[in-house]
PyMOL commands that place a pseudoatom at each C-alpha (Angstrom):
pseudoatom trace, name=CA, resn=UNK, resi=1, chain=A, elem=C, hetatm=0, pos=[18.548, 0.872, 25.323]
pseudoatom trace, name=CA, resn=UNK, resi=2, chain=A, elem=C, hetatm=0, pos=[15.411, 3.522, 25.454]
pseudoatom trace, name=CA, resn=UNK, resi=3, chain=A, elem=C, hetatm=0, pos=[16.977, 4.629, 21.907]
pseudoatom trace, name=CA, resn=UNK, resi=4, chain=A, elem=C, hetatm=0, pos=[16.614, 1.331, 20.307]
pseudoatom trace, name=CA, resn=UNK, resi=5, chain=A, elem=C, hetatm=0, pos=[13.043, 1.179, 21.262]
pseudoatom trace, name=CA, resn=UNK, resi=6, chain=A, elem=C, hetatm=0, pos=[12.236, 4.693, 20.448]
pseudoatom trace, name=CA, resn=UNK, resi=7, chain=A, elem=C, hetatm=0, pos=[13.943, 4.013, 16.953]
pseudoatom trace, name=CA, resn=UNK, resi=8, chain=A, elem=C, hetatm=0, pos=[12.197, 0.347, 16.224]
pseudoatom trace, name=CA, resn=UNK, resi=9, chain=A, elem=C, hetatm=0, pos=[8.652, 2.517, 16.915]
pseudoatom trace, name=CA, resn=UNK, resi=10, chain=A, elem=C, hetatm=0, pos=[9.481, 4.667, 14.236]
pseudoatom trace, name=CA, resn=UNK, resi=11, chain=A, elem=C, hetatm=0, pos=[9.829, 1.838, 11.903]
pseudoatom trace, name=CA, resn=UNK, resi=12, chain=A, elem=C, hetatm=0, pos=[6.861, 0.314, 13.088]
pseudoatom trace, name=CA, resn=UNK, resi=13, chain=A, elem=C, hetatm=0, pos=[4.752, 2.699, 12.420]
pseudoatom trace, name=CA, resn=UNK, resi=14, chain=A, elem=C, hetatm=0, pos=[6.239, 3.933, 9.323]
pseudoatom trace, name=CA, resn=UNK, resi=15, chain=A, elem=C, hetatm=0, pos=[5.694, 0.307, 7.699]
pseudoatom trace, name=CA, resn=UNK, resi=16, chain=A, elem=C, hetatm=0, pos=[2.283, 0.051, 9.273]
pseudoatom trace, name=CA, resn=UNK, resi=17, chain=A, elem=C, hetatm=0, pos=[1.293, 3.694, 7.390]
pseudoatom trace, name=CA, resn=UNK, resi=18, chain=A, elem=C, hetatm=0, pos=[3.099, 2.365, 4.337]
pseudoatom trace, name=CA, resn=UNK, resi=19, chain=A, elem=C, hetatm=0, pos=[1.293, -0.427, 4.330]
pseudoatom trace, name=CA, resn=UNK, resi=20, chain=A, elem=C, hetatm=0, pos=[-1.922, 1.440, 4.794]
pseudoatom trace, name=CA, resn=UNK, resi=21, chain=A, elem=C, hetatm=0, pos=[-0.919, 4.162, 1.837]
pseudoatom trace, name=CA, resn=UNK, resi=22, chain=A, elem=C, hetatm=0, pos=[-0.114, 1.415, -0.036]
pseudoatom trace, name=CA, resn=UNK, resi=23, chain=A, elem=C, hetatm=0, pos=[-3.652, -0.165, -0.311]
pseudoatom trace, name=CA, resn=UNK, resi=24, chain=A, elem=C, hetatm=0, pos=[-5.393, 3.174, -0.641]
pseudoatom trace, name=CA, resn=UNK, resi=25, chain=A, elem=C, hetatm=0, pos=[-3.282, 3.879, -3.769]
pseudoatom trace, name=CA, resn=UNK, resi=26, chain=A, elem=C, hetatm=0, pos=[-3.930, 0.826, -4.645]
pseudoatom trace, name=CA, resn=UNK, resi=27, chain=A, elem=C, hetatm=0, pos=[-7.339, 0.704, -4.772]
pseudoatom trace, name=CA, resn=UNK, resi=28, chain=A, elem=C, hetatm=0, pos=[-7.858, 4.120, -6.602]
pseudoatom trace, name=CA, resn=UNK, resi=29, chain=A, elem=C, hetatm=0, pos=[-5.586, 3.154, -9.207]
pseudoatom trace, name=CA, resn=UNK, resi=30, chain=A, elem=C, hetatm=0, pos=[-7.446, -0.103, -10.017]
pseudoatom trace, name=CA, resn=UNK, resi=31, chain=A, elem=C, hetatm=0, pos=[-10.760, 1.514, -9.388]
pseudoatom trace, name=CA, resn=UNK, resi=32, chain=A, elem=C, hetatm=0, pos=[-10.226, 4.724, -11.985]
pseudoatom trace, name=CA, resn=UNK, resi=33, chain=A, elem=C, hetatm=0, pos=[-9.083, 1.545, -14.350]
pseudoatom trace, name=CA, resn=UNK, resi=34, chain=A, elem=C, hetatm=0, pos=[-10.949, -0.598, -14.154]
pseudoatom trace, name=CA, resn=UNK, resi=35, chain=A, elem=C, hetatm=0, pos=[-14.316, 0.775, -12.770]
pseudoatom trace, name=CA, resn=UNK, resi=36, chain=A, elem=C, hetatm=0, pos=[-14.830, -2.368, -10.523]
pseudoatom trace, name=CA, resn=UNK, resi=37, chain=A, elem=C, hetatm=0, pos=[-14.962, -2.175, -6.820]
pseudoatom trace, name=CA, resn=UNK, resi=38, chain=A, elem=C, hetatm=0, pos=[-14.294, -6.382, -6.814]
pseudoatom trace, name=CA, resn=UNK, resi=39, chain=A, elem=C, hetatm=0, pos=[-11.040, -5.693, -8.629]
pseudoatom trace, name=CA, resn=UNK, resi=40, chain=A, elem=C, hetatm=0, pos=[-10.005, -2.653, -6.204]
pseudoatom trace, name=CA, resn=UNK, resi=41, chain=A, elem=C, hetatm=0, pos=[-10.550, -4.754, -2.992]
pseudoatom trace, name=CA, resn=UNK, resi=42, chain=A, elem=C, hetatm=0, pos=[-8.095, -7.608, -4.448]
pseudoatom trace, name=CA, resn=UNK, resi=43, chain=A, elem=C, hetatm=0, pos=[-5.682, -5.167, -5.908]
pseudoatom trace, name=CA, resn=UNK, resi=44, chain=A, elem=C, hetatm=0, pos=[-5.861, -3.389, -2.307]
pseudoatom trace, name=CA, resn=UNK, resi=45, chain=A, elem=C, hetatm=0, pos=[-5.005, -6.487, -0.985]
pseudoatom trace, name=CA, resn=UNK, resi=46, chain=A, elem=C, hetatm=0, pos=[-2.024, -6.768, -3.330]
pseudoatom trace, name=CA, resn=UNK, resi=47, chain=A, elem=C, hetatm=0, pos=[-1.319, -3.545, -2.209]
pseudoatom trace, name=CA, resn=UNK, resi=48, chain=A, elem=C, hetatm=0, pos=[2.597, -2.103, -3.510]
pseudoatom trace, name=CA, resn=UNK, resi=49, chain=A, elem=C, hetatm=0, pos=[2.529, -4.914, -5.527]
pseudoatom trace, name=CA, resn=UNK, resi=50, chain=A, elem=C, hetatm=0, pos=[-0.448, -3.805, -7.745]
pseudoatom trace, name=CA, resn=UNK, resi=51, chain=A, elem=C, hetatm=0, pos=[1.379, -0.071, -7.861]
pseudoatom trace, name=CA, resn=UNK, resi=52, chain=A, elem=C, hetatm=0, pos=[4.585, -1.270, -8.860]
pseudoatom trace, name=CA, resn=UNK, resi=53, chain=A, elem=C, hetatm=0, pos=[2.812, -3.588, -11.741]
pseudoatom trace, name=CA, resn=UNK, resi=54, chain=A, elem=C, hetatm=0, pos=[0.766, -0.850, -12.744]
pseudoatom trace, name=CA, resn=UNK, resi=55, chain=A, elem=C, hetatm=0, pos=[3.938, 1.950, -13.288]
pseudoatom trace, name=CA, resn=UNK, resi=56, chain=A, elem=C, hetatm=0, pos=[5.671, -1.102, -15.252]
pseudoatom trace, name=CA, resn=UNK, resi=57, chain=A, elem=C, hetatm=0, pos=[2.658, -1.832, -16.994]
pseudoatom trace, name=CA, resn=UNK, resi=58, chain=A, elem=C, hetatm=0, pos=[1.510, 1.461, -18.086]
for i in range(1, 58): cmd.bond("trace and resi %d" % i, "trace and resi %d" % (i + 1))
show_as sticks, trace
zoom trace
């Protein structure tokens, strides 16, 4: 039982710092692009979303 707990931490905080890498990358990417902070806090909202958009895109 401990294992199962131990194990669904990991992936807790592995999604959480995903998550958190995600919007960071985000954010530079739009900002170096677009050279608007407005735009980087929505795409950093977007988050993997915006990265995944922005390899297909370009």
């Amino acid at each position: 039982m401990s294992d199962n707990k131990n194990k669904t931490t990991i992936v807790h905080k592995t999604v959480k710092s995903g998550i958190t890498f995600g919007s960071a990358l985000a954010m530079v990417i739009s900002y170096t692009t677009w050279k608007s902070i407005g735009w980087a806090i929505i795409h950093g909202l977007l988050s993997w979303i915006y990265v995944i958009y922005f390899i297909i895109r370009y």
